[in-house]
N, C-alpha and C positions, 0 to 999 in steps of 0.2 A: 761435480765430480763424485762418484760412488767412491764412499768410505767401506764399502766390503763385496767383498767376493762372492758368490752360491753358487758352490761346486755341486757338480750334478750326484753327488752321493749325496749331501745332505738333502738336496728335493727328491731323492727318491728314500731318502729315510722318514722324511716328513710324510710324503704321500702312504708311506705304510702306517703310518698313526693311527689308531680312532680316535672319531673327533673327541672325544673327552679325552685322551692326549695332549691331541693337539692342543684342545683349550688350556691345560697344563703347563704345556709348551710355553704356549703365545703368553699368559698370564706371568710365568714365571721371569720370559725374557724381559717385559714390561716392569717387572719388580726391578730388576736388576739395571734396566739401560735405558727407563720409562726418563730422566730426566733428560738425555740426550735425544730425547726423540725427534727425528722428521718425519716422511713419510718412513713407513716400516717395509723392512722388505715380504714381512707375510701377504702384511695385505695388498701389494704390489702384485707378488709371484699367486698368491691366490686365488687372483679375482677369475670369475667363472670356477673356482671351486670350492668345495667344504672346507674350507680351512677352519 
């Protein structure tokens, strides 16, 4: 059972990122929720792109 949501504004606010951004991003969310990790929804919704 998915514990979150991805509203289609957030992957179209993601997709405007560069990717130094987004590494930003993705690094930052890991600091913060890295102990709870499963799979991640980045690298889930990103696969086949520059995430």
């Amino acid at each position: 059972m998915p514990t979150f949501e991805t509203l289609p504004r957030f992957t179209a606010d993601l997709q405007h990122l560069t990717p130094a951004q987004r590494q930003r991003f993705r690094r930052a969310v890991l600091d913060a929720f890295g102990s709870q990790r499963g799979p991640s929804p980045a690298s889930t919704e990103c696969q086949g792109h520059a995430c």
